[in-house]
N, C-alpha and C positions, 0 to 999 in steps of 0.2 A: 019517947024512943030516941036512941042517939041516932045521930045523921051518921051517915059515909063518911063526911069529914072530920066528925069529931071523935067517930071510931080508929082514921088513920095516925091523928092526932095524939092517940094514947098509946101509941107503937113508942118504944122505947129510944128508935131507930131515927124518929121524926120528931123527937124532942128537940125544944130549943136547948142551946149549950149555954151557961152560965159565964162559962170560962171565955166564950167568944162575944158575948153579945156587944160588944163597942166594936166589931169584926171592922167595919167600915172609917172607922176616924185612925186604926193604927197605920203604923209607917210600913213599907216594906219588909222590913228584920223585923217588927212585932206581929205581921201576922203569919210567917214563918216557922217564928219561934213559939205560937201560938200551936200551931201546926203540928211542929214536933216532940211536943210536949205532952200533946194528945195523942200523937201517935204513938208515944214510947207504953201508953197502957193494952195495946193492941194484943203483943204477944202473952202478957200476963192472960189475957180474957182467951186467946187460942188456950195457953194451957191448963184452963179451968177444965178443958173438955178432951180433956188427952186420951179419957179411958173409953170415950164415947168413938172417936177418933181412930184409936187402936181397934178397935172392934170390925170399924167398918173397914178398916184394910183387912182384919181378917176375914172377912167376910169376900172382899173384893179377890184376893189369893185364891181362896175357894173356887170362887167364879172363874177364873185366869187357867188353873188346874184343871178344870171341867170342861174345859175349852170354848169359857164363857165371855163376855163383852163387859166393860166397864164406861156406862153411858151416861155423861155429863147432860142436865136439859135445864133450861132457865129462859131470861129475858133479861132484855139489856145489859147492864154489867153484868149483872151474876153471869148471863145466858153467856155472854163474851168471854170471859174469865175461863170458863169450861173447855168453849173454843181452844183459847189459849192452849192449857195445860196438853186438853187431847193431842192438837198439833203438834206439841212439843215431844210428845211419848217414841213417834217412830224414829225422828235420828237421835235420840239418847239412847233406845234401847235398841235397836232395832227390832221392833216389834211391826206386825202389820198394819196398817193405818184403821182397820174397823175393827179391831183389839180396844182401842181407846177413841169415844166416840163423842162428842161435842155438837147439840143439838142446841138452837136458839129460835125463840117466838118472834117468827117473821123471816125465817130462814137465813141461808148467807147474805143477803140483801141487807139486815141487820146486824152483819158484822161492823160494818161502815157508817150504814147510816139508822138514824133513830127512824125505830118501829112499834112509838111507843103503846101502840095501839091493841096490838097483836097479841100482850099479855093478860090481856082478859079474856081469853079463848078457852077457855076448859074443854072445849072438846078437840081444840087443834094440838093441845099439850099432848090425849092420847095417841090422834092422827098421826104424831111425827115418830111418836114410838113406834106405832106399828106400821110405819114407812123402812125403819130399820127391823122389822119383824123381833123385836123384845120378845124374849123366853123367859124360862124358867131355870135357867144357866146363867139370864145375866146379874148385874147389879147398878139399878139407876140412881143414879143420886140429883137431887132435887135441889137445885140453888133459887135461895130466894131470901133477900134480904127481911124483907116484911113476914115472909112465913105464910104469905096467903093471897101468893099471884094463883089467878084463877087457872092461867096455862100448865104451871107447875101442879099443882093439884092434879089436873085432871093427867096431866101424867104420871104421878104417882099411884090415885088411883089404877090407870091400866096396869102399870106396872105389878102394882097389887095381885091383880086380877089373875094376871097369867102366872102370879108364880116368881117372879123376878125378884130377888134381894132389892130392898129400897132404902134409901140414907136420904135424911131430910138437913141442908144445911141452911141455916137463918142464922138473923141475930136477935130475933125477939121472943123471948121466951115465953110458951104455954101455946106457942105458934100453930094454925089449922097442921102445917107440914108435920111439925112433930106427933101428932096423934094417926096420921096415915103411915109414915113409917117406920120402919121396925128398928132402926138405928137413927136418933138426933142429936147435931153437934150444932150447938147455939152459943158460940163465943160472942158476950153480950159488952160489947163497946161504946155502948152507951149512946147521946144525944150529939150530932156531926159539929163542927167547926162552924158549918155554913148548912145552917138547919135543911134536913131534909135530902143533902147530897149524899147521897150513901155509897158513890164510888169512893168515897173519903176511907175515914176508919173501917167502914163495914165492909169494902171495898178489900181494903189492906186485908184483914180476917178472912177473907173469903181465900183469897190465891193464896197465906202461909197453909190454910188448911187442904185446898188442893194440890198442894207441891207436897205436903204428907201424906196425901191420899196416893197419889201417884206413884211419888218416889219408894216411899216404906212398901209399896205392891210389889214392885217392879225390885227391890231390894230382896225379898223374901221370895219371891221364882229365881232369882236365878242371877239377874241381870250386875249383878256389880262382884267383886273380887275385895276385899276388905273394904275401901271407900273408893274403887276405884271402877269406872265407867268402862266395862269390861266387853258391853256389846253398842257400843259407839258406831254411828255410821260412819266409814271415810265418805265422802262427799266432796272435800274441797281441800286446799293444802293445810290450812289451819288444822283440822281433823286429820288428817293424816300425820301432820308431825305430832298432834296429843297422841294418836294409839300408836305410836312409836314409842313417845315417851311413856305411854302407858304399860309398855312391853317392858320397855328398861326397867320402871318402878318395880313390878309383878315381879320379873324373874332375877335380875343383877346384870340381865345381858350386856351388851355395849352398842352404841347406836348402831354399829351396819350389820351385829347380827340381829336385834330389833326389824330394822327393814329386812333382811332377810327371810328370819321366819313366819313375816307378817306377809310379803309374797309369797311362800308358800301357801302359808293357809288359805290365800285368795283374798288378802285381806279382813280377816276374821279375827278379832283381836283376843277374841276370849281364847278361839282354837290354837291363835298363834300361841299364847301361853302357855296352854295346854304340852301343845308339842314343845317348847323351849322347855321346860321343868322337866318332861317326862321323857324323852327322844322319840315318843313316835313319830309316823311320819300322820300325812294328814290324813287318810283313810282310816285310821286305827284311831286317832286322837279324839274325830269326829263320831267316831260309833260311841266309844266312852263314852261323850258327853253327852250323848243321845241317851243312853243309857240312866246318864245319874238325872236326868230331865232338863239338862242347860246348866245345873248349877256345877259349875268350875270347879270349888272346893271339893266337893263329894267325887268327881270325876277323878280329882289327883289322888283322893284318899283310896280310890278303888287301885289305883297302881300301885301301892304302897304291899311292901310284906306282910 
């Protein structure tokens, strides 16, 4: 019977690298160039799994529509990664902060610091979901390089259970994650630089596929204007001179009636548009777009003869 260790060993993930094994006698600029050379197969192996991909943002829109939750859960980097992206969701979009949720094995305590203990918990993976009371409206998605942290699992499993949309994302393909859930995206990068470090390549694959998950969601409700970041938080002066400029781009305005009609709407960059394209004022602009569900385009095509 094979061991634990020589089971991890046949993970695709935790191969020795051919292309790095002298990793240690090269110079500064060779193992760099090492580096980037492997890095550069990253994206081809993301778009092996574009249709996998596509899917689970439809699936994620669904949930968003429903007025459901899109719940990142992992450990270590994967767990962190998730972090990341969720965080980032409220001042891009302004979206609510438990719209987009980021769960890690060992809680925020292992934001920081390694916890690296905490991912064999199969029963604390379901605990933390149903800490944020997971439904049947939302949609988890499961990060896990290896395909078979026990934490990850056991929250797929729940997720299962109740009903929840599940996306399994790894890099090793035929992985436990891919058979629990109903969508898997296993962009396979192969054996690391520095065997075993899978914040490396696996790493890299993991946040292009999160920044598609996210952004293509968050594109498809409502939230951007051709490519352009339409529900921005102001926050700080940097952010307020982009939805300014992002006023000027949107309509042709000129910069002080940009600031203008961005004060009016209270600072609301989608609304400001709205009203600068259309002349309502902001009670009339805001029902609209309430109306077309957020989405800007459909809002102006509703004023349209």
């Amino acid at each position: 019977m094979p061991s634990n260790t020589d089971d991890l060993r046949a993970l695709v993930s935790e191969g020795r690298n051919p292309n790095s094994a002298d990793l240690d006698r090269l110079s500064s600029r060779q193992i760099v160039e090492v580096m980037n050379t492997e890095d550069a197969g990253v994206a081809s192996a993301v778009g092996s799994e574009l249709d996998a991909i596509a899917a689970a943002v439809d699936r994620i829109v669904a949930a968003f529509r429903a007025g459901g939750r899109l719940i990142y859960i992992g450990a270590g980097t994967s767990g962190r990664l998730g972090v990341l992206d969720a965080s980032e969701c409220p001042p891009t979009y302004s979206v609510p902060p438990g719209m987009v949720i980021g769960l890690i094995a060992g809680g925020d305590h292992a934001i920081r610091h390694s916890v690296e203990d905490a991912e064999d918990d199969h029963a604390q993976g379901a605990a933390d979901l149903d800490g944020v009371r997971v439904g049947p409206d939302d949609v988890v998605v499961g990060i896990a390089v290896s395909g078979k942290t026990p934490y990850v699992l056991g929250a797929l499993d729940r997720a299962r259970a109740v009903g929840a949309g599940t996306v399994a994302l790894c890099c090793n393909p035929g992985a436990p994650v891919t058979e629990i859930a109903q969508i898997a995206i296993c962009p396979v990068v192969g054996p690391e630089v520095l065997t075993g470090s899978t914040r490396l390549k696996s790493g890299t694959a993991q946040k292009m596929v999160l920044n598609m998950l996210s952004t293509a969601s968050m594109v498809r409700i409502g939230k951007s204007y051709g490519n352009l970041m339409v529900d921005v938080a102001i926050s700080n002066d940097k952010l307020a001179r982009r939805a300014a400029g992002i006023v000027q781009d949107a309509t042709g305005c000129t910069a002080n009636e940009a600031e203008a009609v961005l004060a009016a709407s209270g600072g609301k960059v989608k609304l400001a548009i709205l009203m600068q394209i259309s002349g309502r004022d902001a009670e009339t602009a805001q029902a609209h777009l309430e109306s077309a569900r957020g989405v800007l385009r459909d809002a102006l095509a509703a004023g349209e003869p």
